[in-house]
TORLO-479585 format. One record per atom (N, C-alpha, C): residue in one letter; z, x, y. Coordinates in steps of 0.2 Angstrom, whole numbers, padded with zeros to 4 digits, always signed. Layout:
BEGIN
aZXY
...
# end
This chain:
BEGIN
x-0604-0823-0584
x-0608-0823-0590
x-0603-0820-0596
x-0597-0818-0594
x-0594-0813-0599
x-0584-0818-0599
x-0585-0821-0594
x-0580-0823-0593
x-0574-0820-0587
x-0577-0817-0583
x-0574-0813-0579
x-0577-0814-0572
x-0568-0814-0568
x-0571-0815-0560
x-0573-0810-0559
x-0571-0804-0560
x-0571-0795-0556
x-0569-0793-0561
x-0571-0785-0561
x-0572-0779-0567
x-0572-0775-0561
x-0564-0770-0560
x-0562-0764-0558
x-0565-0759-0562
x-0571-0757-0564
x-0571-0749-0569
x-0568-0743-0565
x-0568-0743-0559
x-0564-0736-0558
x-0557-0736-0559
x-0554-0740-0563
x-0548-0740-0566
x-0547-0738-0570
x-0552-0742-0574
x-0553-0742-0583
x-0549-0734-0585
x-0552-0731-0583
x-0552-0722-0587
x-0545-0720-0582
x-0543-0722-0578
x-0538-0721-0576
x-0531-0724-0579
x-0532-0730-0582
x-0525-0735-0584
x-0525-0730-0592
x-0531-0729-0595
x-0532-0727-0603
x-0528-0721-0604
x-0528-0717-0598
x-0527-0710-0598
x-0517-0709-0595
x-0516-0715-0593
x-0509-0716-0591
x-0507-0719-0597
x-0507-0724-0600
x-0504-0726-0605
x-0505-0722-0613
x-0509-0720-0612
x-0508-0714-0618
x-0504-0708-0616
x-0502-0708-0609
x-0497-0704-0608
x-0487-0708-0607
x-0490-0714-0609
x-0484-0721-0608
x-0481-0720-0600
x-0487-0721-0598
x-0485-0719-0592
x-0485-0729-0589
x-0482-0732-0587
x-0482-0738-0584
x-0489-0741-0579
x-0493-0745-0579
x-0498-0745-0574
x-0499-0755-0570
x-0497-0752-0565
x-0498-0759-0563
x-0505-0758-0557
x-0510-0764-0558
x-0518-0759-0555
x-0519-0764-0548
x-0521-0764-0544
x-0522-0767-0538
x-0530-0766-0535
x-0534-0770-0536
x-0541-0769-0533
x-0542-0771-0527
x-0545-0771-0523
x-0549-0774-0518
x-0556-0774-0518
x-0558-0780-0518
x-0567-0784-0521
x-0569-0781-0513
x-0574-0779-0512
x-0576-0773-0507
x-0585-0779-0508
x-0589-0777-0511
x-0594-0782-0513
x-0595-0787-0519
x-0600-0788-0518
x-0603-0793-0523
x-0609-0789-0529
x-0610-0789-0533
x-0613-0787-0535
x-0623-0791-0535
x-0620-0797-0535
x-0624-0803-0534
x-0627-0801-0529
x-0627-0798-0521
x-0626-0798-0516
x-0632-0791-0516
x-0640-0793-0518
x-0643-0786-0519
x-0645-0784-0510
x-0646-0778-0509
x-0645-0775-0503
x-0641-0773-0499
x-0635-0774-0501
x-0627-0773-0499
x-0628-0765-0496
x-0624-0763-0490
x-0624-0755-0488
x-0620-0754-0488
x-0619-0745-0487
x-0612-0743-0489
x-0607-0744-0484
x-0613-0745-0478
x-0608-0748-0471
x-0605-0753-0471
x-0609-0758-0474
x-0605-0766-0475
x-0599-0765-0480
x-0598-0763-0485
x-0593-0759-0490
x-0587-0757-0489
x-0589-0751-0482
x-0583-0750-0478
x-0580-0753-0473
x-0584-0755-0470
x-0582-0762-0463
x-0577-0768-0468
x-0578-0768-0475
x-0575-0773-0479
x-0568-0770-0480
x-0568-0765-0483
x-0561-0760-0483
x-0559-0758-0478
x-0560-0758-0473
x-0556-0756-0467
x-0553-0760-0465
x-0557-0766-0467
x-0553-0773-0463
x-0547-0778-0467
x-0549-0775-0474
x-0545-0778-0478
x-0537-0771-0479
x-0538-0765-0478
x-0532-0758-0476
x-0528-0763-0477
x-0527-0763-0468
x-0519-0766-0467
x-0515-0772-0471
x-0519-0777-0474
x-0517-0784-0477
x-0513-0780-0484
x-0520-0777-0488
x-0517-0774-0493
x-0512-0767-0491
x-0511-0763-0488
x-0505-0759-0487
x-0499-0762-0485
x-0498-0769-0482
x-0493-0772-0482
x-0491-0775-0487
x-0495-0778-0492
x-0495-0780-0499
x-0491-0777-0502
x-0492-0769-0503
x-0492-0766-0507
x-0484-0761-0505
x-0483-0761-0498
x-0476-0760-0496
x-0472-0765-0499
x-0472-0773-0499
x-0468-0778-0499
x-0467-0779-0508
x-0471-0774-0511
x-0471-0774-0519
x-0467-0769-0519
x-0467-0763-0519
x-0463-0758-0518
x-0455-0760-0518
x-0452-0761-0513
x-0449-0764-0509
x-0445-0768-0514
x-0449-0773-0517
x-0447-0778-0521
x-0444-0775-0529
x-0448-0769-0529
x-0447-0765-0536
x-0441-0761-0538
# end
């Protein structure tokens, strides 16, 4: 509707608050639900997270690394 795949807001107030300190912010999200998706549980949420962990910790070592 707005032109957007995913909207991270728990970032938002975090990158605003680093960069008015010039602090550098590179953000990485992991899409956990759908918003679309009404009756979603917070068990389904975390079984989503848990499963995605290791892909994303490996990701994020191999960025590191690369830095």
């Amino acid at each position: 509707m707005i032109g957007a795949d995913a909207v991270g807001m728990s970032t938002v107030l975090e990158t605003i608050a680093a960069r008015a300190r010039n602090i550098e912010v590179f953000g990485v999200s992991l899409i956990t639900n759908v918003v679309a998706a009404p009756g979603t549980s917070h068990a389904e949420v975390t079984d989503v997270a848990t499963t995605a962990a290791p892909r994303l910790a490996s990701l994020l070592d191999e960025l590191v690394k690369r830095s």
